[in-house]
Backbone as numpy.savetxt, mean C-alpha at the origin, in Angstrom:
# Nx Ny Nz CAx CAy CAz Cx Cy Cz
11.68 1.25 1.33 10.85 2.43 1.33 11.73 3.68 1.33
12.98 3.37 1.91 13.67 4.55 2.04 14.56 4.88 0.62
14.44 4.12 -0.08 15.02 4.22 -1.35 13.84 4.49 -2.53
12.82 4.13 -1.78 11.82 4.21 -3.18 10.91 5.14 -3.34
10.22 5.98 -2.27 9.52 6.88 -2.20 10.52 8.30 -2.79
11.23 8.57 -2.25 12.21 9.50 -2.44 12.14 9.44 -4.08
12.56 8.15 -4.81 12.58 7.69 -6.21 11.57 8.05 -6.88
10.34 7.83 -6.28 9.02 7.94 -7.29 8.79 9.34 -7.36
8.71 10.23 -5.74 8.74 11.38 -6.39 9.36 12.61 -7.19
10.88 11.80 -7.19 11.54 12.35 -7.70 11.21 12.15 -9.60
11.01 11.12 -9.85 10.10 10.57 -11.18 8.88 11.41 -10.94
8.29 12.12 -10.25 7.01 12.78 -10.78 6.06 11.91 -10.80
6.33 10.84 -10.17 4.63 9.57 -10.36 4.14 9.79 -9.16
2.46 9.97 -9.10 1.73 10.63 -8.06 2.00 9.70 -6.74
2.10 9.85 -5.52 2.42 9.17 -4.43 0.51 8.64 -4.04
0.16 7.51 -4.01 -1.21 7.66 -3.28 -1.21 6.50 -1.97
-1.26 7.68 -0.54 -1.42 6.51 0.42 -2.67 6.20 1.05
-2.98 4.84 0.98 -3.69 4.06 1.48 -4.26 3.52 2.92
-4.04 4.04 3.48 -4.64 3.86 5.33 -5.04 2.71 5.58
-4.74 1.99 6.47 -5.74 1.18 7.20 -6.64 2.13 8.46
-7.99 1.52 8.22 -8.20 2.07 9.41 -7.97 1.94 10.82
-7.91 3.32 11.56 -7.14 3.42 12.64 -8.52 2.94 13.76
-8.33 2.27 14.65 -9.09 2.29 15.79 -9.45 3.03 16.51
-11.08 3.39 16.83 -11.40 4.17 17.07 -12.70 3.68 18.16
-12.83 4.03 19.67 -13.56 3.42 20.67 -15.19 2.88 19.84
-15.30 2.17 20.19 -16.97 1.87 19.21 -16.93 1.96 18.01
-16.24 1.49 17.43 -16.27 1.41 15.79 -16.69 0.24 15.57
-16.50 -0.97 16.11 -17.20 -2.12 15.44 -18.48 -2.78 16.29
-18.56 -1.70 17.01 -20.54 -2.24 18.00 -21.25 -2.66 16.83
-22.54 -3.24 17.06 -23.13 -3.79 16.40 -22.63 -4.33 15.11
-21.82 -4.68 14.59 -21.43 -5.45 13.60 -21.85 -6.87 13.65
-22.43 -7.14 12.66 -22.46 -9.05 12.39 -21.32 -9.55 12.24
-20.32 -9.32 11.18 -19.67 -10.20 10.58 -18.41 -9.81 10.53
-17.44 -9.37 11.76 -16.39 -8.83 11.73 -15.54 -9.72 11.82
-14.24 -9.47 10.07 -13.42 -10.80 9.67 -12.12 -11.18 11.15
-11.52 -11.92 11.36 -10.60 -11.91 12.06 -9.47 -11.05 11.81
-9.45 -10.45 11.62 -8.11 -9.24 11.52 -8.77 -7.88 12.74
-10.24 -7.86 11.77 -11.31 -6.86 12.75 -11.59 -7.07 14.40
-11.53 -8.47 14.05 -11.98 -9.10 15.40 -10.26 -9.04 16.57
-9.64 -8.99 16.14 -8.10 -8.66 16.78 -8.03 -7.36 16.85
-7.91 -6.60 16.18 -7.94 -4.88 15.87 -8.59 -4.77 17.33
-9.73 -5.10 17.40 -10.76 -4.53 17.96 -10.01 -4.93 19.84
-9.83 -5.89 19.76 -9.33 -6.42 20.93 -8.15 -6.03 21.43
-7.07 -5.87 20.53 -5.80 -4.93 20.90 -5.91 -3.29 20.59
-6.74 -3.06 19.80 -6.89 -1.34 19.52 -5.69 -1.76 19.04
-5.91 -2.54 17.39 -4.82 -2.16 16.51 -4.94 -1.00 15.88
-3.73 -0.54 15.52 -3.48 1.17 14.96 -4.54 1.79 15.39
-4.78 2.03 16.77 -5.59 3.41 17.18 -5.19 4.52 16.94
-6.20 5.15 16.75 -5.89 6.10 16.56 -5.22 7.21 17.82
-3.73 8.35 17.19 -3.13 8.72 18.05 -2.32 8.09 18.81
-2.24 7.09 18.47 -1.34 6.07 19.04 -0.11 5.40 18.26
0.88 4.89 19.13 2.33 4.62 18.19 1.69 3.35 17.32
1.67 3.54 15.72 1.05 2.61 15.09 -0.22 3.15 14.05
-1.07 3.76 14.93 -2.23 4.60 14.44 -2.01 5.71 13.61
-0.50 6.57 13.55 -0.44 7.60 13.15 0.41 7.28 11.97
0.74 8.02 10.95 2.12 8.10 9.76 2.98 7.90 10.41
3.91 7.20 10.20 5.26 7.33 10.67 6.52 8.61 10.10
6.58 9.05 10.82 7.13 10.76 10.43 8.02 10.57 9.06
9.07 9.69 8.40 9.66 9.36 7.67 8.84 9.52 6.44
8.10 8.35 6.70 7.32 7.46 5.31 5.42 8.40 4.93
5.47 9.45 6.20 4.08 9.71 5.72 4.07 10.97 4.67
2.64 11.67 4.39 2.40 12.24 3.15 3.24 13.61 3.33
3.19 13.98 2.13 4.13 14.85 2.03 3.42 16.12 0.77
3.46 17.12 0.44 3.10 18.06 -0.46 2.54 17.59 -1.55
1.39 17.12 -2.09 1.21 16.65 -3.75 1.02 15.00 -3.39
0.91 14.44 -2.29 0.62 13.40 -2.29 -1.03 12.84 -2.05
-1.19 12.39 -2.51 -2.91 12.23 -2.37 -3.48 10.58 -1.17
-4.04 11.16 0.32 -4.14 10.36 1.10 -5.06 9.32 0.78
-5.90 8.78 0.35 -7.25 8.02 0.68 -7.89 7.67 1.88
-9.51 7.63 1.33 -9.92 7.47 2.70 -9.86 5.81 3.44
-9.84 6.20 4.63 -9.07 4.58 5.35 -9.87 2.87 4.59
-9.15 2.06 4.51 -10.13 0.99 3.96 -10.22 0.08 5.94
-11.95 -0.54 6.09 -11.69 -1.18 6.93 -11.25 -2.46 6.61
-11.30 -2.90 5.57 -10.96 -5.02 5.67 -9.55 -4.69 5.27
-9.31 -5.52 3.56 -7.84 -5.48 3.43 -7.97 -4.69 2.02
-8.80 -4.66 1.26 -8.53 -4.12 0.20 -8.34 -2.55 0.28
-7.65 -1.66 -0.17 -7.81 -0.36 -0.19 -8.88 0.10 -1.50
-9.39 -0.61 -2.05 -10.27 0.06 -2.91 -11.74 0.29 -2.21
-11.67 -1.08 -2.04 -13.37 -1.46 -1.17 -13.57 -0.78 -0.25
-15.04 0.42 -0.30 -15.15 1.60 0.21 -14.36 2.60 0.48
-13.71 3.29 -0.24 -12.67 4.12 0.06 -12.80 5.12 -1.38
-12.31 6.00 -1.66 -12.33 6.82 -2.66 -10.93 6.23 -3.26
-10.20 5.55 -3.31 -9.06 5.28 -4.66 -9.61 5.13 -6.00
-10.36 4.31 -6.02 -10.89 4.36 -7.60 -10.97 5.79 -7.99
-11.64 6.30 -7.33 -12.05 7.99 -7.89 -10.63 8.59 -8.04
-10.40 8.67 -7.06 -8.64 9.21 -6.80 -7.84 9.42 -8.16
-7.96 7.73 -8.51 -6.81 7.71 -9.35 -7.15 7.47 -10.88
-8.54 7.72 -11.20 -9.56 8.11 -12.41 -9.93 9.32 -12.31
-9.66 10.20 -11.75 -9.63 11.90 -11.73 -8.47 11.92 -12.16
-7.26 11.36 -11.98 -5.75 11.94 -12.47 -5.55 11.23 -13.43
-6.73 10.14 -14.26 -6.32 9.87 -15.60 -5.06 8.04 -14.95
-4.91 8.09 -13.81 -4.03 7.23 -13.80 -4.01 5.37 -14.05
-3.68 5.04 -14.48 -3.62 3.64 -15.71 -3.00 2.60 -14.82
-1.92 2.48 -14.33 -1.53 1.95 -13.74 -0.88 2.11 -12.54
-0.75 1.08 -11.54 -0.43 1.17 -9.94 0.45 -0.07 -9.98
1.52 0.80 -8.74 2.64 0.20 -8.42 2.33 -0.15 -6.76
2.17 -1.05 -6.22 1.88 -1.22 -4.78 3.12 -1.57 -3.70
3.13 -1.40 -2.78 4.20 -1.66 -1.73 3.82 -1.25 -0.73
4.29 -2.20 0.08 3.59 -1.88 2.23 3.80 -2.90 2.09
2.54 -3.14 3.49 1.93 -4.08 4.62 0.87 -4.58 4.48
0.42 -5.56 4.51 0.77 -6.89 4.68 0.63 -7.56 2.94
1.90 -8.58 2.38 1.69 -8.74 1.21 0.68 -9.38 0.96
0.05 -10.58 1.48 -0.57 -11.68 1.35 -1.90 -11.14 1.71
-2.14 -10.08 2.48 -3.63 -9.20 2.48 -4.06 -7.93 1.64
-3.37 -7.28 2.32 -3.72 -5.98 2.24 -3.53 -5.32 0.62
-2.12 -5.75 0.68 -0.92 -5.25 -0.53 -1.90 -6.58 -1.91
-2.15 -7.74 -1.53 -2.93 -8.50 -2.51 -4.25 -8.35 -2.92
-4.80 -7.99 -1.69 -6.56 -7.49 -2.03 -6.09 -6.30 -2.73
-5.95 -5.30 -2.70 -6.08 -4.03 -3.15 -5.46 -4.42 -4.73
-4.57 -4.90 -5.06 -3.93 -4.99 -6.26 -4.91 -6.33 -7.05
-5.35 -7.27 -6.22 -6.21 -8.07 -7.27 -7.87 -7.02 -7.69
-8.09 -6.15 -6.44 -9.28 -5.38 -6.89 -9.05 -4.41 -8.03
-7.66 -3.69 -8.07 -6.77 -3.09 -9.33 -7.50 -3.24 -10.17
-7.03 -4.65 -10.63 -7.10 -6.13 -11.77 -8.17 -6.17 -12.60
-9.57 -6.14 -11.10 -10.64 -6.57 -11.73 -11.59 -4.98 -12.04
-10.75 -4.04 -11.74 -11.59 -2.53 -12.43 -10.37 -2.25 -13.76
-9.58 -2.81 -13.83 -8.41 -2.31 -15.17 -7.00 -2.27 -15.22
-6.92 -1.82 -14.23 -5.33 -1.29 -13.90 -4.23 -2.11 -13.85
-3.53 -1.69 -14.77 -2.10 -2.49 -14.97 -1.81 -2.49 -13.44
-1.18 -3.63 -12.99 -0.70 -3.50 -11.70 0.66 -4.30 -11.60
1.72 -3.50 -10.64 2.83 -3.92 -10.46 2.94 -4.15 -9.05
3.93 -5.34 -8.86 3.59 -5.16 -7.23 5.34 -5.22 -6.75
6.22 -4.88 -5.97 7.40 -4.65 -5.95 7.83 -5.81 -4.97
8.00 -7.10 -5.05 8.33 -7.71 -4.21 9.14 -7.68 -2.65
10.29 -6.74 -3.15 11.03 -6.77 -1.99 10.88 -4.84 -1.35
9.76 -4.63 -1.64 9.32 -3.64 -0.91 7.89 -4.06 -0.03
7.53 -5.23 0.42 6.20 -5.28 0.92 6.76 -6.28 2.10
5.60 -6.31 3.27 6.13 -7.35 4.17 5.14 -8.11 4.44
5.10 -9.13 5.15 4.06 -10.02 5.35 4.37 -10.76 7.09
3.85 -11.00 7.68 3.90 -11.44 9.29 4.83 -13.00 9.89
4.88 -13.50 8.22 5.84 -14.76 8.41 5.95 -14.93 6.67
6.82 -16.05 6.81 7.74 -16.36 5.30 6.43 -16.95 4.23
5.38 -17.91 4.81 4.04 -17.90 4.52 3.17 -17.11 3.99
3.24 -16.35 4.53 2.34 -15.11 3.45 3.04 -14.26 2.29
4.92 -14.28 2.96 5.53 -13.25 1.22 5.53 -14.34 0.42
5.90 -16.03 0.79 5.65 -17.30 -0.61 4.23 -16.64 -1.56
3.24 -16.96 -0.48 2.07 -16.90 -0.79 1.95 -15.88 -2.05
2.20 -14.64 -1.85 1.73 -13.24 -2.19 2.75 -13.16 -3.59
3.94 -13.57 -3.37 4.96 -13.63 -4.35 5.38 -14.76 -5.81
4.93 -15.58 -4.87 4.97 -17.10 -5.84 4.15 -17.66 -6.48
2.71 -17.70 -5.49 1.72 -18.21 -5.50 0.76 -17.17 -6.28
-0.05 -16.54 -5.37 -0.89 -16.02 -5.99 -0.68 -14.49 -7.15
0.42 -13.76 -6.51 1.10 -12.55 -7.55 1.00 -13.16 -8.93
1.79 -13.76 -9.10 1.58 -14.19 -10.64 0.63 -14.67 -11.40
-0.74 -14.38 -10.47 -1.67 -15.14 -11.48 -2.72 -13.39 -11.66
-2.46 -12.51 -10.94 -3.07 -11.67 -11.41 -2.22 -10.65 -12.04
-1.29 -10.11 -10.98 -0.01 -9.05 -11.61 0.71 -8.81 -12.85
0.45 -8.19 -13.46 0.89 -7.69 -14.88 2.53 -7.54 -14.49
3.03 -7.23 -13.71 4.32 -7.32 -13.46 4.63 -7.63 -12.23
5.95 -8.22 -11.70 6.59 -8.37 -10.63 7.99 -8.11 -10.51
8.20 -7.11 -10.01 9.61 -6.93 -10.34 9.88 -6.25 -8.56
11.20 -6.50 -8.82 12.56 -5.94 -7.18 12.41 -4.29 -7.22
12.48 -3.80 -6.50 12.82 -2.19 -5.92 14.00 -1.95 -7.27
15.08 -2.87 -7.21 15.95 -2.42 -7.85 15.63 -2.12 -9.90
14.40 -3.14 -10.13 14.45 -3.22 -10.96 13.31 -2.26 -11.82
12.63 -1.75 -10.52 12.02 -0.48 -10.79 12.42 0.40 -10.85
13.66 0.57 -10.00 14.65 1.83 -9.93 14.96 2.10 -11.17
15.68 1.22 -11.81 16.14 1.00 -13.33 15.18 1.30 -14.59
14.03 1.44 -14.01 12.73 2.01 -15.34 12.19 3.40 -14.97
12.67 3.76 -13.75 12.30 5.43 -13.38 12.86 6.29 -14.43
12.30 7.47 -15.63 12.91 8.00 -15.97 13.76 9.38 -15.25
13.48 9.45 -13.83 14.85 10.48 -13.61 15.40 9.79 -12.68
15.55 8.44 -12.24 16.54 8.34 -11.25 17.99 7.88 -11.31
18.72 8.86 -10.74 20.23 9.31 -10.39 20.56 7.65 -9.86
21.51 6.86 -10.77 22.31 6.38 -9.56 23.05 6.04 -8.50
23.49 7.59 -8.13 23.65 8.45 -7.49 24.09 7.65 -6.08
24.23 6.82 -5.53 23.99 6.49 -3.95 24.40 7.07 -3.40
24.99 7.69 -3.22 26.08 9.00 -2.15 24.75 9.92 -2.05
24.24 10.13 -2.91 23.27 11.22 -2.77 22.27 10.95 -1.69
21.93 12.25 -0.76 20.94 11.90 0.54 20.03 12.73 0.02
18.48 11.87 0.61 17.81 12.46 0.50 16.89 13.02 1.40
16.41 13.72 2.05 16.06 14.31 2.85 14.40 14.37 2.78
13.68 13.53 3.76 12.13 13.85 3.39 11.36 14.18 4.55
């Protein structure tokens, strides 16, 4: 991340971040059918909100010209959230994905991509997953049956049209 964000905007390709939603006291009362991720969230006050976890991490969060979305609750970031709109107001064709969690979050959102149009790339060794089980999964297994591409940080680096190979160079965000 620390090599690649810096990269993209330095390429001029729109930054769009994706939220999970943050926990928030009574958010899942009356619910029927809350999946097990929800059902944990709810019990640890995962990423509450205002809390270490809940917030951007000062490094990696938005920055001038970056466009936030609104939080997704399951795993997909499309499903209920404004990205579709987002990134069909800016004309944009294709998405490059990277985060947390590969085998959920980073896979729902990029197979939902798939099934509205969007070329989708997914960066292997920029995403993480909770054990070696879910990056197989996300990488081996199921990535290749939807992903229009799969390629390394490095090998995206190498198709940016302005990036410096520069490594000495710091970048400051």
């Amino acid at each position: 991340m620390r090599k690649l964000i810096p990269a993209i905007r330095a390429a001029r390709i729109q930054v769009i971040i994706v939220p999970h939603h943050r926990w928030r006291e009574g958010d899942y009362v009356g619910w029927k059918h809350m999946n097990p991720t929800q059902v944990r969230a709810n019990q640890s006050q995962g990423f509450a909100a205002g809390s270490w976890g809940g917030e951007f991490h000062p490094e990696f969060g938005p920055r001038a010209g970056d466009v936030v979305v609104l939080e997704h609750w399951g795993q997909s970031g499309f499903a209920n959230t404004d990205l579709d709109a987002q990134l069909t107001q800016r004309g944009i064709e294709k998405i490059i994905l990277v985060g947390f969690v590969a085998n959920t979050c980073i896979e729902s959102t990029a197979r939902f991509g798939m099934e509205l149009g969007y070329h989708v790339t997914l960066i292997k060794d920029a995403t993480a997953a909770f054990d070696a089980e879910g990056m197989h999964a996300a990488h081996e297994i199921n990535g290749p049956r939807f992903a229009h591409a799969m390629l390394t940080l490095e090998e995206l680096l190498t198709l940016l049209p302005s990036h410096s190979r520069n490594e000495n160079q710091e970048v400051h965000r």
